[in-house]
Structure formats: structure tokens, C-alpha cells
N, C-alpha and C positions, 0 to 999 in steps of 0.2 A: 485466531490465535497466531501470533507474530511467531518466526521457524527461525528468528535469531539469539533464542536459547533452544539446546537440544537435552535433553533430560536422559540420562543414564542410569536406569534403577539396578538396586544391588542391594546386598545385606548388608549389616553395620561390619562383621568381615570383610567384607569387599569396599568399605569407605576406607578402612584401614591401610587396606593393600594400594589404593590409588593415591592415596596421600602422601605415603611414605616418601619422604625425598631419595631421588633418583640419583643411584652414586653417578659422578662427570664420566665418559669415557676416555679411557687415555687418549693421551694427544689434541681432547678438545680443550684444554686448559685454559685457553687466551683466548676459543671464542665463547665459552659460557662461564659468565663469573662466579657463580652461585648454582647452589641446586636448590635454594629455597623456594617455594613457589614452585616446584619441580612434581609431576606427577605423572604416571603410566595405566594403562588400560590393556586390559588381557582381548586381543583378536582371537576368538576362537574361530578353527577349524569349522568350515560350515558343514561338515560332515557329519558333524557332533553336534548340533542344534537340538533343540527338541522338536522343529518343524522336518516330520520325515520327509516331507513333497520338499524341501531344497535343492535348488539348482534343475529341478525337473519340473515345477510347473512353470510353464513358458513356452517349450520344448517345440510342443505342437505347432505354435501361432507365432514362433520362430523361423520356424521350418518352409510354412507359409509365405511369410512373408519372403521368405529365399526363393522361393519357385514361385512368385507375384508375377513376376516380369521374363523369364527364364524358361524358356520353348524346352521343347525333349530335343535334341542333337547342336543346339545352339553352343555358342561361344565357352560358356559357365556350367554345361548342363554336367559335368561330369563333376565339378567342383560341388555344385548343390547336392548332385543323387546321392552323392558321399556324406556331406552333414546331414541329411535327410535319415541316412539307415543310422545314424552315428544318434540324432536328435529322439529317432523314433525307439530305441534299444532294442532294433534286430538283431544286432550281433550280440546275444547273448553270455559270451565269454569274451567280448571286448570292453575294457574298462577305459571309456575315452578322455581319465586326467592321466594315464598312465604313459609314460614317455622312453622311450626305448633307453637303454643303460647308458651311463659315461662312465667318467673318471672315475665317482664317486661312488656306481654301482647304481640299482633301480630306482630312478627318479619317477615324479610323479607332480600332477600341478594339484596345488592346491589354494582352497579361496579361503580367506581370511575375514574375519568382519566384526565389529564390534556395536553393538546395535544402541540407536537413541530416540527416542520417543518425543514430539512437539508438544506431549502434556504433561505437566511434571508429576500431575496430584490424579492419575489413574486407577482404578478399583482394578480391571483385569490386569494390571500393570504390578500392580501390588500383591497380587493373588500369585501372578507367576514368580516373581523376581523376590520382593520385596519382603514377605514376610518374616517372620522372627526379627522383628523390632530392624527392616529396612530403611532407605534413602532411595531419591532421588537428585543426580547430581547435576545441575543446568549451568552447561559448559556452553561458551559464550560460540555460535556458529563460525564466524572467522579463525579463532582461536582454532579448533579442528582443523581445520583446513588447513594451517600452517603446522600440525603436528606431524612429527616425526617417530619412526621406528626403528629399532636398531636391525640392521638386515644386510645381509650377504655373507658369503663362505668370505674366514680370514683363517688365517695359521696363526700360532702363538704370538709369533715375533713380531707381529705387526701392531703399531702404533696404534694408527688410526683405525676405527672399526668406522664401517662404510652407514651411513643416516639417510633413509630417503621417504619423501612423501606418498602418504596413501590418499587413493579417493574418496573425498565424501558424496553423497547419493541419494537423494531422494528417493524411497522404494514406491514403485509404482504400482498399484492394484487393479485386477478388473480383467475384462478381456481386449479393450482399448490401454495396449500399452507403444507409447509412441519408442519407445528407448528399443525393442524388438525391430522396429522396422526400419532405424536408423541405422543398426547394427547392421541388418541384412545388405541395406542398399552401399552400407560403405565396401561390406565385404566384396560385393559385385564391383564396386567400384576402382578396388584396387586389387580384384583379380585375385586375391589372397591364394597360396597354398594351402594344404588341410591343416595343416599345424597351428598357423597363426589364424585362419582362419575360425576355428575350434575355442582358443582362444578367446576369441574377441566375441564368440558368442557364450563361453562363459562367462564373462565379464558383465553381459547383456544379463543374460539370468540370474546373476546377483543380487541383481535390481527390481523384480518381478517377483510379486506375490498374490496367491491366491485374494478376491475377495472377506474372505473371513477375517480376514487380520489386518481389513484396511482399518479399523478403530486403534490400531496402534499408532498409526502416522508416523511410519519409520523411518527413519535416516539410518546411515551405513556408511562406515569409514571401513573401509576393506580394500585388500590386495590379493592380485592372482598371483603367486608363484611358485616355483618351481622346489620339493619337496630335500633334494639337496645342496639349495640355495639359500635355505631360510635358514634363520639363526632360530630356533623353533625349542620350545618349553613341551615342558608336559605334566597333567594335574589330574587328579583325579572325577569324574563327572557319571554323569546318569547313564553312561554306555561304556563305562572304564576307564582306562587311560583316555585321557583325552587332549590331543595337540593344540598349541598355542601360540602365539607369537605377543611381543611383549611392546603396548606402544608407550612410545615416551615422549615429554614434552620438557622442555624449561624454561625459563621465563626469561625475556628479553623485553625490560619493563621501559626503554626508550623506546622502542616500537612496537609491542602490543599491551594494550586494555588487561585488565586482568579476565583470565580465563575463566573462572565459575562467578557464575553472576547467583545464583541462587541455589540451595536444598531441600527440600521438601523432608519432613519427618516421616515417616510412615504411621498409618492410623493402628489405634492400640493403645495399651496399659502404660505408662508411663511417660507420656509422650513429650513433658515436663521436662523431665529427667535428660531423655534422650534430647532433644533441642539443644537444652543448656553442655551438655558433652558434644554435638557436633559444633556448636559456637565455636568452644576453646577448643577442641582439635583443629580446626580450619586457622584459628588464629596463628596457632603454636607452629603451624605448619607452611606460615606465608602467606595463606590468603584471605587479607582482611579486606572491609564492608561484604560481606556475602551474605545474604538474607537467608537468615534458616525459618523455614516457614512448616507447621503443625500443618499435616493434611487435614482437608475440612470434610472428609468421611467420616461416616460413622460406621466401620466396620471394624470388629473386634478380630480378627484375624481366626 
């Protein structure tokens, strides 16, 4: 199956919520003419996931690969022994996204990510996400990749609010993860201190996931940063308040393709119904030819 649509399952509440045109941000007036065609995606917190092993399984075969190459009294060994008790959570009351204070008071890193599946028309896909009369939304893979999010501290008076790109990511499964050992040798590489170093191996583990959930064939548009830097939402979810970050896109129709190539309806009673209402919403809302397509399951939810 071709990974140049990536499928975003959601409830018909959450088709709502990404369709919605994106009001312009002051000051971008002259470089985006329109918000029609304009839509956003909620980056949750991967703290708030429902995968409790996030960010921790990796950890071990991270670690690993840091001490591969890396003698006990050598150049780097005090740089590794450090991510090692950091990766292994010996220090029991050390929480290592936590970042000593600034300006702003207790910072904190955090990872961001919004997740997309290579199949659009998924049974476990739909069992998690999807139900009560869901979608899935197959956003054209280039298109991501050139999306934007609204991000960084501004004060009132400021015009311009600051737009910067996130990564998209193929998640990798298994205990052959090559993205772990890339990470490692670059960190030796460039001598990293802990800070950045730390970093760069969260970054790494964003990427990595358990076997079980290699049937989702995930993709990941996420960012690492910094908890009094983010321009950061907050919604309610299956652990309470739950943090967010809000991505946006809009359409710049001289140089890209339209962004949703395809929808999937979700399987279920009405499914008729539902079709012909995400047609004309998608219409009404800038994005015409988009194939809305009835999942060919037969599971009643």
C-alpha cells in the first residue's frame, strides 16, 4: 500500500473540528489570501496517549546502542553512564523532561504528536478512534510535511505570531530499530552535553514502538519542546485535562496539490447518510474532488 496518503481516524466531532477554516494570524495578511481550504489537527501531549509504555519503550536498546562503542574511562564514558541511569529510571525522583526554572518559572519538555495510519479503512483503527459514526481523513503525505503550527511565547503587542514546521516520521516497530542507533552514534558524534543530548534521544523514542501496534503503520507529525514555549491548549481526555497543541495549515493552491485526497466513512448504520454529509461538508469547506469512500467492513460498531 502506497504511504503517499496518510489516514487520520477521528469521530465525526473531530471532522468538524479540522475542517473548520482557520482564522489568518495577524500580520499574515499578504502572505495567505484565504483560509478556505484551511484546516488544523490537535498534537496531543504524548503523555496523554492511551499507549502507557510511550517514550519508554526503546529506552533499553537506546542505551545500548550508546555504550556499543564506548569503553568504561574513555572519551564519552561519563556522557553515556549519565543517559544510561537517565534511560534506565534509576533516579527515581528525577523526572528527565523536567528543565530547571527561567523567566517563565518551571519548564518542562514536552513531545507533541498527531498520529496517521497508511490504511485508511482499519477495524482496530476504527474500534479505537473511529466509532460513533467516525472518519478517516487521507491527507496527501507532502502536504504534512509542509504543515505548520502556531508556536512560541509572544506578548499582546506583537503582530506577528511565530509558524514553524514539525516532523513527520515513520514509527518504527520491533527490536531492530535503526532510527535508535543513529541517534546514539550522532550523539557520540558531536560530543553532545546532557541536555541536548537527552533531547535528541527523546526525539529518537518518539519514533519507536512496541511490536503490538506494528498493524497500525504509523506515521507522526510531532515536536519536542519546551513547556513554556509552546503556545499550548487544553481539552478534556481519558486522564483529565489533557495538553495540546494546535496544527494548522492553509492552502497555497500555486504550489501545492490539494491536501485530502480521500475519507473513509466509518462502518455502521447509516452509512448513506453519513457519506452524502461528509461530501457537502468537504465541499462547503474548500475541498473539492475528494473521494468519500463507505468502509467495506462489516462491523456494526
Amino acid at each position: 500500500m502506497s504511504n503517499e496518503i496518510l489516514y487520520h481516524y477521528t469521530s465525526a466531532a473531530g471532522l468538524l473540528g479540522i475542517l473548520d477554516p482557520v482564522a489568518i494570524p495577524t500580520g499574515w495578511g499578504n502572505t495567505i489570501e484565504s483560509n478556505v481550504g484551511s484546516f488544523s489537527l490537535w498534537a496531543t501531549d504524548t503523555a496523554y496517549v492511551n499507549d502507557s509504555g510511550e517514550l519508554n519503550y526503546g529506552r533499553a536498546h537506546l542505551a545500548k546502542q550508546l555504550r556499543r562503542t564506548v569503553a568504561p574511562d574513555s572519551e564519552h564514558d561519563g556522557l553515556v553512564s549519565g543517559l544510561e541511569f537517565v534511560l534506565s529510571g534509576a533516579f527515581a525522583d528525577l523526572d528527565p523532561l523536567e528543565i530547571k526554572n527561567d523567566l517563565y518559572g518551571p519548564d518542562r519538555l514536552s513531545v507533541y504528536a498527531t498520529c496517521f495510519c497508511e490504511n485508511g479503512d482499519l477495524l482496530s483503527q476504527w474500534r479505537g478512534y473511529g466509532t460513533g459514526h467516525g472518519y478517516s481523513i487521507g491527507f496527501r503525505k507532502d502536504t504534512l510535511q509542509q504543515t505548520v503550527r502556531v508556536a512560541g511565547r509572544w506578548s499582546d503587542g506583537d503582530e506577528i505570531r511565530a509558524l514553524k514546521p514539525l516532523e513527520l516520521v515513520k514509527v518504527q516497530y520491533g527490536e531492530v530499530l535503526p532510527v535508535l542507533r543513529e541517534t546514539a552514534d550522532l550523539i557520540l558524534e558531536r560530543g553532545k552535553d546532557d541536555s541536548d543530548a537527552w533531547q535528541m534521544c527523546l526525539r529518537a523514542l518518539a519514533q519507536v514502538k512496541s511490536d503490538g501496534f506494528a498493524s497500525e503503520r504509523e506515521w507522526r507529525l510531532f515536536d519536542l519542546d519546551r513547556h513554556n514555549y509552546t503556545r499550548c491548549e487544553y481539552r478534556t481526555g481519558p486522564h483529565g485535562v489533557t495538553p495540546y497543541t494546535r496544527i494548522i495549515s492553509f492552502p497555497r493552491p500555486q504550489r501545492n496539490p490539494r491536501p485530502i485526497e480521500r475519507v473513509y466513512v466509518s462502518p455502521g448504520p447509516d452509512i448513506g447518510l453519513r457519506k452524502r454529509a461528509a461530501e457537502q461538508l468537504l465541499r462547503q469547506r474548500g475541498f473539492h474532488d475528494v473521494d468519500v469512500v463507505p468502509s467495506t467492513i462489516s462491523y456494526r460498531g
